[in-house]
C-alpha positions in Angstrom: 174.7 73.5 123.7 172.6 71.4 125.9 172.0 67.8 125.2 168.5 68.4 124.7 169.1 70.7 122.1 171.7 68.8 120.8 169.8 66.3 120.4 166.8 68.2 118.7 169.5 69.7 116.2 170.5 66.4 115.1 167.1 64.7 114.7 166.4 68.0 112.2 169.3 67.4 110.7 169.2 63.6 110.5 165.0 63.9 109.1 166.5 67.1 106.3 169.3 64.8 105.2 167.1 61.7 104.9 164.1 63.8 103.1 166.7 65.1 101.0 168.3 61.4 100.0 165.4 60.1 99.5 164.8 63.1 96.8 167.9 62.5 95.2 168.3 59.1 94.9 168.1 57.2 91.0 164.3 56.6 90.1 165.3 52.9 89.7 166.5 53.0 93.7 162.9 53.8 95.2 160.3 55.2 92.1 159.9 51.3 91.1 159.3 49.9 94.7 162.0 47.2 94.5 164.6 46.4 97.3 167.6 47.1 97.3 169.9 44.0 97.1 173.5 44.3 98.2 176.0 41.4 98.3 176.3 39.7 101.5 179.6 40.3 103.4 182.1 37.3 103.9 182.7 38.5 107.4 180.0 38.1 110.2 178.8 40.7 112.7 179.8 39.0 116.3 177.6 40.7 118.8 179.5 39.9 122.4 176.7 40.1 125.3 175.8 38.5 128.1 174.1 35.6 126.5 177.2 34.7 125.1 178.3 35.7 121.4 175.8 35.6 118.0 177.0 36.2 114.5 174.8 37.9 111.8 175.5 37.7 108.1 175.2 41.1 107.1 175.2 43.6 104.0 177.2 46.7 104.9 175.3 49.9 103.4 178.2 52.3 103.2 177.1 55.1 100.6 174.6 57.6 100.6 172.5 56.2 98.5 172.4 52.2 99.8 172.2 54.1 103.5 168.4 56.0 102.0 167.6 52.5 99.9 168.5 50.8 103.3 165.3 47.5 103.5 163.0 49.9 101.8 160.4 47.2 100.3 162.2 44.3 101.6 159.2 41.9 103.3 161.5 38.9 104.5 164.5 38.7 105.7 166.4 35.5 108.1 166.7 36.0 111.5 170.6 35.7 111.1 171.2 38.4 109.1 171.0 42.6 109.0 172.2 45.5 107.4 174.7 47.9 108.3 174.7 51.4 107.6 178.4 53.1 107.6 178.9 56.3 108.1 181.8 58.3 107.6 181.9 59.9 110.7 179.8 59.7 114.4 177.2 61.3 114.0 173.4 62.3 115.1 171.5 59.8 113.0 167.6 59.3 112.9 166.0 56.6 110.7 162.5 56.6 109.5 159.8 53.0 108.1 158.2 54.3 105.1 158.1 52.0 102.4 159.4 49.4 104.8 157.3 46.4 104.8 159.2 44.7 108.2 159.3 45.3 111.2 162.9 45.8 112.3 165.1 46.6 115.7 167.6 49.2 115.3 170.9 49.0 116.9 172.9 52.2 117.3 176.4 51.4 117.5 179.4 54.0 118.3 182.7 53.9 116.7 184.1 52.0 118.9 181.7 49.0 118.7 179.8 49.9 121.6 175.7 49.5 121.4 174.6 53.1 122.1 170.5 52.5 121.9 168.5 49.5 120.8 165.0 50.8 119.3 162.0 49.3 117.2 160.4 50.5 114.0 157.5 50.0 113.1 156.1 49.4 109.5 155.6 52.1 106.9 156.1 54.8 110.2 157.6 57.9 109.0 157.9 58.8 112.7 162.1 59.4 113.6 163.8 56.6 114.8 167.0 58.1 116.6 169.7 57.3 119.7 169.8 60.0 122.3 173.5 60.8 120.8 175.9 60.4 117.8 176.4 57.1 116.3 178.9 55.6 113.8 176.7 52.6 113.1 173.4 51.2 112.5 172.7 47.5 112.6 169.0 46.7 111.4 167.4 43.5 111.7 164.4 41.7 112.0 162.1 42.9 115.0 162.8 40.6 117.6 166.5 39.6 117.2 168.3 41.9 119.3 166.4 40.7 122.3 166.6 36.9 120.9 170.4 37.5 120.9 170.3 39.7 123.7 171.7 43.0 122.5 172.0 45.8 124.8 173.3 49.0 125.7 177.0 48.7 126.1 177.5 45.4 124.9 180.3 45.5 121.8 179.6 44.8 118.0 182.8 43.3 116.0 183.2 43.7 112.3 186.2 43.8 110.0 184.4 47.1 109.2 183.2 48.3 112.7 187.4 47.5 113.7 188.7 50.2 110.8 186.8 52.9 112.1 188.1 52.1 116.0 191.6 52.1 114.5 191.1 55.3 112.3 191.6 54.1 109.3 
């Protein structure tokens, strides 16, 4: 299979599963337009670029249905802080806006830490939001930051989270 098709596979698959999440999520999750709130993790998020190391509090989204919720209906959020979607395996993701009120940048991490693709989203967009290949990690925060801390392809994400999945566990 050729990248380009590759790719093409995984952003149908990534748009089905995320149409289909959204679907089957609780009514309470997205019917009554509230964020979803998860408990900040005790650990930070060390980005390690060339500007030198930033830390992000973060809330790790880790299940199917916090990874749909994601910052649906969120309006603020600090600029030290992000969520991060787990998956359980790398993977071709693709992310959509709708009912996201922020702007946000989108860091595509692989297993192994590594900062695949940095993108934008846009407000409310339902247009696909998706790295060129598979990813084991999303980091989202607020539009602007990953420059701010100057996140790039290639440079590492460390997490107590981000470390398990490196070491197989």
């Amino acid at each position: 299979m050729t990248r380009r098709t590759w790719c093409a596979a995984g952003a149908i698959f990534a748009a089905m599963l995320g149409a289909f999440l959204y679907l089957a999520l609780p009514a309470s999750s997205i019917a009554d337009g509230q964020p979803m709130l998860l408990a900040n993790d005790p650990a930070p998020l060390v980005a390690e670029t060339a500007k030198g190391e930033h830390s992000f509090s973060i809330e790790v989204a880790d299940n199917d249905n916090e990874r749909a919720a994601g910052l649906m209906f969120r309006e603020k959020m600090s600029d030290d802080h992000g969520m991060l979607f787990v998956f359980d395996r790398t993977q071709p993701v693709g992310f959509w806006m709708k009912n996201t009120p922020m702007a946000l940048d989108l860091v595509f991490i692989g297993q192994d830490g590594t900062v695949k693709a940095v993108r934008c989203g846009e407000p409310f967009s339902e247009a696909l939001i998706a790295p060129a290949d598979p990813v084991r990690f999303v980091l989202e925060l607020k539009a602007g930051m990953a420059e701010k801390a100057g996140i790039k392809d290639g440079d590492v994400l460390r997490h107590p989270v981000i470390s398990a999945a490196s070491s197989g566990n």
